[in-house]
C-alpha positions in Angstrom: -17.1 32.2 1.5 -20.3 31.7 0.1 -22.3 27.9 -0.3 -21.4 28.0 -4.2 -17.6 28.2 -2.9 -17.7 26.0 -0.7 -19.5 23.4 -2.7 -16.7 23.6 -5.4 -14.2 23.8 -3.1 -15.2 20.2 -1.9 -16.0 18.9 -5.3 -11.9 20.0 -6.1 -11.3 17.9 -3.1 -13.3 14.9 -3.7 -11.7 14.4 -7.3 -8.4 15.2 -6.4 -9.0 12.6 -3.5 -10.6 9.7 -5.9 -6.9 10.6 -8.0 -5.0 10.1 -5.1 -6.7 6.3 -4.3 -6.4 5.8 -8.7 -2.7 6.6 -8.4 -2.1 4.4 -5.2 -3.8 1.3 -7.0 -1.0 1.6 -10.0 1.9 2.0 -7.2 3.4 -1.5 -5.7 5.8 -1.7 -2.4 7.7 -4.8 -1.7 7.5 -7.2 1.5 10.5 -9.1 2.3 10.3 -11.7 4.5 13.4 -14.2 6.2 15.9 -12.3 4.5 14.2 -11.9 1.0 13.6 -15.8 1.1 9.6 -14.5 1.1 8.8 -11.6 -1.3 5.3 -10.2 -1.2 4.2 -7.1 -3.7 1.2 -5.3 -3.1 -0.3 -2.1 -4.3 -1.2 0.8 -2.7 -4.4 0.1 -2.4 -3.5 -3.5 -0.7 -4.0 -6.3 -3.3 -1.5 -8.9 -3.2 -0.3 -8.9 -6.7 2.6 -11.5 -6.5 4.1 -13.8 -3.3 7.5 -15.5 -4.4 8.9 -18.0 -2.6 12.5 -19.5 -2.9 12.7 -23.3 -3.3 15.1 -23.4 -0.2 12.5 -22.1 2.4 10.0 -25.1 1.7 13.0 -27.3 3.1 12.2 -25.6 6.7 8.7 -27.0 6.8 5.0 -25.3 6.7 5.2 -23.4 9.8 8.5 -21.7 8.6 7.2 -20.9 5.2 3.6 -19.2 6.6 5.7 -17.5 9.1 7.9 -16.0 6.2 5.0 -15.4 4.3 3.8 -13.2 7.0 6.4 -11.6 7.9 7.3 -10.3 4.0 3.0 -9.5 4.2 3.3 -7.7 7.2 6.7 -6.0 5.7 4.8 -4.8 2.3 1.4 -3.8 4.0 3.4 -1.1 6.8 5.2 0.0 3.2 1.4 0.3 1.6 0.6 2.5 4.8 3.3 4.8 4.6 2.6 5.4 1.1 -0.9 6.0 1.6 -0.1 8.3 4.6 1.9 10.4 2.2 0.0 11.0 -0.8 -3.2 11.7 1.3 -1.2 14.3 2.7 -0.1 15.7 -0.4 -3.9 15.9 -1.5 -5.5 16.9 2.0 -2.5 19.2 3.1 -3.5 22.4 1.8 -6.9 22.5 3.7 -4.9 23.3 6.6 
């Protein structure tokens, strides 16, 4: 393979890579936290678009609302991952 193959072969890569990360900013996953009492939806690119909270949790105090929160976070962002984790793949799997 000469240079000039090479050279467009990671040009290919790099766009089809800078698609990938445009496509995963238009995706969302959803966190759920205490038993959908804490919703959190990110994108696939990790902004926090949206946290909903139901009226009833704020009856259990701060602690049990941030602890919610984080679960539903923590819930969304290992959703994010696997998402990101696949459609890498799907871009980088054919240099293999």
């Amino acid at each position: 393979m000469d240079m000039e193959q090479l050279m467009a072969q990671a040009q290919s890569l790099q766009n089809k890579i800078s698609a990938a990360q445009d496509a995963l900013a238009q995706m969302h996953v959803r966190g759920i936290g205490g038993n959908g009492d804490v919703i959190v939806t990110m994108t696939g690119k990790y902004d926090v678009l949206s946290v909903v909270v139901q009226p009833s949790v704020l009856e259990n105090g701060a602690d049990k609302v941030a602890e919610f929160v984080m679960s539903a976070y923590k819930d969304a962002k290992e959703k994010a991952d696997a998402l990101i984790e696949k459609t890498m793949n799907e871009v980088t799997g054919s240099m293999e």
